[in-house]
C-alpha positions, 0 to 999 in steps of 0.5 A: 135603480131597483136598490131604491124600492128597499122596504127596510131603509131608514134616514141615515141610508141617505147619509152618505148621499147628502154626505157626497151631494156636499162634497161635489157641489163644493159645500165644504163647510157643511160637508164638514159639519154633516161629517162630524155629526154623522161619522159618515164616509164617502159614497161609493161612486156606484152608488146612487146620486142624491140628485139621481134619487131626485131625479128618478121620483120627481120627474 
């Protein structure tokens, strides 16, 4: 999880994430709204979860 201390990240870096955690939890409808404002792509599945972000920073 070091990756995660990245001093030079911005919002967007979280698209694919948000993009993902939509995705996985069956949210198609916003998935495929976040897509088409966004232009992003899937997540690689060694990338970090959205919910293991969460995880790692508020428990």
């Amino acid at each position: 999880m070091a990756s995660m201390a990245s001093q030079n990240t911005v919002p967007s870096d979280l698209y694919k994430c948000v993009y993902s955690f939509l995705v996985d939890n069956k949210f198609t409808k916003a998935a495929q709204q976040f897509l088409k404002q966004t232009k992003v792509t899937q997540q690689d599945e060694n990338e970090e979860s959205l919910v293991n972000i969460y995880n790692f920073w508020v428990k």
